[in-house]
N, C-alpha and C positions, 0 to 999 in steps of 0.2 A: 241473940247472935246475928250479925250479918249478913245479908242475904245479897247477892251479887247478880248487878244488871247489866245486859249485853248492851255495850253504848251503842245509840242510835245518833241519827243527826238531830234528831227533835230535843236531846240533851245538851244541845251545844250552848245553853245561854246560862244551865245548872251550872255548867262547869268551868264557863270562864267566867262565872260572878266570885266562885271561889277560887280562880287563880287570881284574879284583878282583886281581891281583896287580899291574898297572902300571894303579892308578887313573888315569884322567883329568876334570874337569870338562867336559869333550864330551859331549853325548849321543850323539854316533857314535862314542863311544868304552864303549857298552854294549849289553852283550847283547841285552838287552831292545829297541833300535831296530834294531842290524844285524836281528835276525832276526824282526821285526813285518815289517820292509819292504824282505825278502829278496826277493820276487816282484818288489816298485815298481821295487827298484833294481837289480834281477839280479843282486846278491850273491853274490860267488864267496870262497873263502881257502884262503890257502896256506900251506903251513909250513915254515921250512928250521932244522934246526937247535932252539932252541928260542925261535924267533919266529913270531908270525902276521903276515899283511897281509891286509886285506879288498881286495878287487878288485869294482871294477862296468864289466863290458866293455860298452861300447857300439856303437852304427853307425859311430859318427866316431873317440869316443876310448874307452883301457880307463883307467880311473882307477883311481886308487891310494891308499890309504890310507897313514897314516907309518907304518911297523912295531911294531910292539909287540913287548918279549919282551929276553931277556939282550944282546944283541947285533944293534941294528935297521941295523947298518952292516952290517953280513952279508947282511941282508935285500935291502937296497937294491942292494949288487952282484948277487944273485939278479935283483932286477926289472929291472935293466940287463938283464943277460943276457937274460933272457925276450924282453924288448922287442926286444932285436937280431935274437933265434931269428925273433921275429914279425913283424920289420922295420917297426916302429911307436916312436913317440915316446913316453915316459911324460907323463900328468897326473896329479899330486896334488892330491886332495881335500880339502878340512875339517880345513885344518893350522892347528895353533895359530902362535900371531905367534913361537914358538919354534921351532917345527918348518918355517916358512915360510924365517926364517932360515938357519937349517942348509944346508938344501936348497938357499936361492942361493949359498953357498958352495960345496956341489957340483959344482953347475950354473949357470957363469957364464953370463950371457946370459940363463937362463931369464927368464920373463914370471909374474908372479904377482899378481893381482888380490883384494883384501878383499871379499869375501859379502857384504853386509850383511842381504839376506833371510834370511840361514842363521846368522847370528848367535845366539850363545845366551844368554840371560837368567839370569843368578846373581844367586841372594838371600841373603840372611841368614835365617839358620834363625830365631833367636831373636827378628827384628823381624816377622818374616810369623808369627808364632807369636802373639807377643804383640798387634802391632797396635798399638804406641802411638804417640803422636802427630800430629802435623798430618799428615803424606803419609800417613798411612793412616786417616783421617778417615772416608774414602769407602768404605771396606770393613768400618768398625766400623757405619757407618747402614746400609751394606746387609746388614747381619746381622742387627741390631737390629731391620729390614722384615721378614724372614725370618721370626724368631722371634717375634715379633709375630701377625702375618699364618695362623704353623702351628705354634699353642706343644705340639703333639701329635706332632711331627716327631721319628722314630729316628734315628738316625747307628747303624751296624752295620759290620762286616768281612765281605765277601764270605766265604761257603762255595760248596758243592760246588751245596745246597739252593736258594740266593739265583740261582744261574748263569741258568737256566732263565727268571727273571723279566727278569735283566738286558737279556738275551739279544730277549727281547721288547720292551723299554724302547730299545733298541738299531735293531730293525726300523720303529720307528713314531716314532721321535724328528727333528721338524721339521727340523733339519740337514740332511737329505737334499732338503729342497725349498730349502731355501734359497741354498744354494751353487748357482751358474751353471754350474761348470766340472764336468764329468766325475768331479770329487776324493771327491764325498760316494761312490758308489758302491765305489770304493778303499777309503776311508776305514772305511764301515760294515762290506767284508768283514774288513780288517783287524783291527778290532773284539771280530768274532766268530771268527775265527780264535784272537787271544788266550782269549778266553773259553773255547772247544772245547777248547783245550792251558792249562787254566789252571793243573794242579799242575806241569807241565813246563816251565810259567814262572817257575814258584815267586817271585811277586811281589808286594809290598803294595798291596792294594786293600778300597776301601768302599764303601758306598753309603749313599743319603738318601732318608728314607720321611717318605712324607707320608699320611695313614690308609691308613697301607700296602701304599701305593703306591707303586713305587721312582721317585724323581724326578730323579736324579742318580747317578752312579759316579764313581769315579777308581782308575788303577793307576799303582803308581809303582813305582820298582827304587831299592835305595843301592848305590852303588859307593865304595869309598872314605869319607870325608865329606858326602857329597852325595847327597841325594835326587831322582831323578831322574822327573818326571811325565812319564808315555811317555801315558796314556789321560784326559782327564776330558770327561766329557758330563754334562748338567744340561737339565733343561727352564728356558727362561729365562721361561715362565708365570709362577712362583715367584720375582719378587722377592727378588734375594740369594741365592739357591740358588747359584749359582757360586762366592760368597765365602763363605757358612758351610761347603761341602763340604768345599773350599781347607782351610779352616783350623783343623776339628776332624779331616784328615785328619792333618795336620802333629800337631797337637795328641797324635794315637795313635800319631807316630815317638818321644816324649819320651825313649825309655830307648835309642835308636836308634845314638848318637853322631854325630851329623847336623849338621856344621856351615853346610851350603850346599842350598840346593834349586835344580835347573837347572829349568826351565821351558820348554825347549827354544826353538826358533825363533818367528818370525813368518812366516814364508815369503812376504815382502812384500805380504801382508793388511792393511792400516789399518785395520779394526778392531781383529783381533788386536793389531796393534801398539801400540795404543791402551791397551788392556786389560792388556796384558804392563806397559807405562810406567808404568800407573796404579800398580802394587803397590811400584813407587818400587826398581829391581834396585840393587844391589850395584856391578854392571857387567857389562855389556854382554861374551862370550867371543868376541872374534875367529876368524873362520876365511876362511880363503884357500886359492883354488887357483891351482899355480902349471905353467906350461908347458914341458915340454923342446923347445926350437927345433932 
């Protein structure tokens, strides 16, 4: 049977050796998120064979991720079994409209509901690159403000050197007042968390200086095709600072083989969701959680 480990950061190369082997367009299907918000989510995994499942036990329910790996049917008799040992029901989590599937054929009767806060934003590499046309109008002027505004502005790749400033830029950055809910606090340790393990994250990131001053960051992870944006903070003082960072970050994957950028969620924010809309996605990635009765 299964035996469930509380993820650490010392896990993080287990884990994206088996998403970089069975890419997914999920952001919860990379390393880089399991284990940023391994604390948030209680993040446990398990291995039988040559498969992982993420697990996040909770008060009510222990969720389950869809297995990853040679043989995720294997898996999945494993998490039966566990669940019976523990005389609880399974939930899956953040299953593609593929994996949702599956699983009601398993599990006749289960209950399975679409996310829509948890949904994830796919783009096209080459149109959020280039920026042309009518739907991206709005992110070509506010660039144009940008540049305008601070034609003395660096664009750089995070070192070891730059951390220390970030890191500061991070502590004092208006998002911490502005959010009502308890999140920014989350949020900002999270943050610096990455930043403190930032060669053990081994991630792509930059930043944006203004008479050098850092005004913005972003980190991102590729897995597969897809570039995945796990971190971007900007002072939004600077006009267009969000969308020039976006897009000369994109601009430094060229040689990358990067056909998709996930953008992650909205987490039922309407602004965010706003924002996410504007860059005109691809499509929208389905996810669903589904319920053993």
């Amino acid at each position: 049977m299964i035996e469930l480990k509380k993820i650490e950061l010392s896990d993080y190369s287990l884990i994206k050796g088996y998403f970089d082997r069975f890419p997914s367009q999920s952001c919860d299907r990379t390393a880089g998120a399991i284990v940023m918000l391994r604390d948030y989510f209680n993040y446990h995994y398990a291995l039988a064979g040559d498969n992982l499942v993420i697990v996040s036990p909770g008060e009510e329910h222990t969720y389950f991720y869809y297995p990853v790996g040679d043989n995720p049917e294997m898996m999945l008799d494993e998490i039966d079994a566990y669940c019976d040992a523990e005389g609880i029901k399974p939930v899956f989590a953040s299953l593609s409209a593929e994996e949702n599937e599956l699983l009601l054929k398993s599990y006749p009767g289960a209950e399975s509901e679409a996310e829509r806060d948890w949904f994830d934003y796919i783009y096209d590499y080459e149109s959020l690159t280039s920026l042309v046309g009518k739907k991206h109008a709005h992110q070509r002027n506010q660039i144009h403000k940008f540049e305008h505004d601070n034609p003395s502005y660096v664009f750089e790749s995070i070192t070891p050197e730059s951390i220390p400033e970030i890191k500061e830029f991070n502590r004092n950055f208006k998002f911490h007042a502005e959010k009502e809910s308890g999140s920014a606090e989350r949020e900002l340790a999270m943050c610096l968390e990455v930043l403190d393990n930032y060669e053990t994250y081994n991630q792509q990131g930059a930043l944006l200086r203004v008479d050098g001053k850092v005004v913005g960051y972003t980190i991102g992870e590729i897995s597969g095709e897809t570039l995945f944006v796990h971190i971007e903070k900007a002072d939004t003082s600077y006009r267009g600072v969000y969308q020039l960072l976006s897009n000369l970050f994109l601009k430094q994957m060229a040689d990358k083989g990067i056909r998709f950028v996930n953008r992650e969620e909205d987490c039922g924010d309407p602004g965010l969701r706003q924002s996410k809309m504007s860059y005109a996605p691809l499509f929208l990635l389905e996810k669903y959680t589904l319920s053993v009765l």
